[in-house]
N, C-alpha and C positions, 0 to 999 in steps of 0.2 A: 642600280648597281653597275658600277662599268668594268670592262671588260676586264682590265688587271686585277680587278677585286675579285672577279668570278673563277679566274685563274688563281689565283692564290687559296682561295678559299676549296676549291676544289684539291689543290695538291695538300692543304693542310688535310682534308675530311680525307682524303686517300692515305693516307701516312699513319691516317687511326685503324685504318683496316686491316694491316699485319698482325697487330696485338688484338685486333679481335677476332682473329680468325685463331691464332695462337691460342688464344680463351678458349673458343671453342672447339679446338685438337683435345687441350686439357680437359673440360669438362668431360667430352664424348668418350677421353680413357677413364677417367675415376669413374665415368657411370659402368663402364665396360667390367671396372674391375669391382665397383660394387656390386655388380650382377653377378658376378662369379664369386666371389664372397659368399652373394645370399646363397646359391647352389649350390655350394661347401655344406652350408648352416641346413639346409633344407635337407640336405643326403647324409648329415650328422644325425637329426631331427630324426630320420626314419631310422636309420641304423640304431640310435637309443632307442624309438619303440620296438625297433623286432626284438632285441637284446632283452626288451622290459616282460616281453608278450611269452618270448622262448622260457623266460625263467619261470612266469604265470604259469605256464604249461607245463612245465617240469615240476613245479610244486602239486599242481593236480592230480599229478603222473603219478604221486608218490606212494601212494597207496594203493594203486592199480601193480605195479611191479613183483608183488608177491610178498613184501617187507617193508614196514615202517620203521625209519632209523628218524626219530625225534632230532637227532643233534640234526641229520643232514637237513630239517624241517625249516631249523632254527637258522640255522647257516643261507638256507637258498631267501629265506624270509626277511633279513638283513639284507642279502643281494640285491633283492627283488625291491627295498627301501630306497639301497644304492642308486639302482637302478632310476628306480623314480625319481629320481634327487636328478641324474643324470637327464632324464627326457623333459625334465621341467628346464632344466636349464639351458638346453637347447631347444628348447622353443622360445624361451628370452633371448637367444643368441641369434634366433633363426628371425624371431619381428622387429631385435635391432638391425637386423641385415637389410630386413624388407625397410626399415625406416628411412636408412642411409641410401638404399638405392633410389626412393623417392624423393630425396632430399638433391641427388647426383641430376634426376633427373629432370629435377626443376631448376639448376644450376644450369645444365646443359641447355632445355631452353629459354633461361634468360641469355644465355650467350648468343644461343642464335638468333635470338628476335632484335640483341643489339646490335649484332653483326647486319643483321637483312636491312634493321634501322638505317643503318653507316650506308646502305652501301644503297638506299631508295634516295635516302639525300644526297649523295654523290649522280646518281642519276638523273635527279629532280632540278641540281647545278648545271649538269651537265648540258640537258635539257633549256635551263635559262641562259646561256653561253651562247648553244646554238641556234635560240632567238634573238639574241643582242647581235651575234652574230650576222644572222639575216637580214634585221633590223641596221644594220650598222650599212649592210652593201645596197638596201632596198633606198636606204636616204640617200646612198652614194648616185646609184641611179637618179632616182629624185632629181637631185642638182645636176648631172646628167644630162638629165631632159628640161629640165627649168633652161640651164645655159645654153644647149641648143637650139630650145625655144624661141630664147631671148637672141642669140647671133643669126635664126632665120629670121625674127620677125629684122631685126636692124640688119640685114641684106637689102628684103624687101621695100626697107625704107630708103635703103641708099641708094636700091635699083630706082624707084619712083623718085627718087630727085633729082638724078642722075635723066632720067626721062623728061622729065619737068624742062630741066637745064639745058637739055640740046631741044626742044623742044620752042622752047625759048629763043634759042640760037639761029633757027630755023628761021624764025616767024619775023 
């Protein structure tokens, strides 16, 4: 690949980098905020069992107090249904929470494994640039030293004919 090509293709791979890092700002917040979500759902979760557990207790109480009032039996026993009705469904609330934050945070890392992707093949370019590159000044040399070769040896030729010729002149 030649050098233009290595250069283009590097500013095009760089130019996908903003929107993947942009991906991965957004993922890292929805995971943020699905975690805080779940710890809503999870401090719902205990607040409906102590609510469920206090009325458990009050209903046991009832007879211990020195008076049984049958309606208040009925009434707390309803609540106590309520109640249940209420802690069942925050615990659905609380393993959708858990679901979606497991869901954020395999979003989050697909974003950064494409991001670290992006940005080992911008390295990996970069990298074969700076061999074409060296490759490019290394041939430069090369011919270099081939043409200098070639102008010392045709010196030496011209000295030794040049010797030759007076040499000649001479004799």
């Amino acid at each position: 690949m030649d050098l233009r090509s290595l250069k283009t293709l590097l500013w095009v791979k760089r130019r996908r980098l903003e929107p993947l890092e942009q991906q991965v700002q957004v993922a890292t917040a929805q995971l943020a905020a699905t975690q805080q979500a779940h710890a809503m759902a999870v401090q719902q979760q205990a607040l409906s069992l102590a609510n469920e557990a206090a009325c458990a207790a009050k209903i046991q109480s009832l007879g211990s107090e020195g008076g049984f009032r049958p309606d208040e039996a009925v009434t707390l026993t309803l609540v106590l249904q309520g109640l249940s009705d209420l802690v069942r469904q925050a615990a659905e609330a609380e393993q959708a929470a858990a679901a979606q934050v497991a869901q954020a945070q395999a979003r989050c890392i697909a974003a950064k494994q494409a991001l670290q992707r992006a940005e080992r093949q911008i390295e990996q370019l970069e990298e074969r640039r700076q061999q074409r590159l060296k490759q490019i000044d290394q041939d430069g040399e090369d011919t270099q030293d081939e043409e200098s070769e070639e102008a010392a040896v045709a010196r030496k030729v011209a000295q030794r004919r040049e010797q030759r010729a007076l040499a000649e002149q001479h004799a």
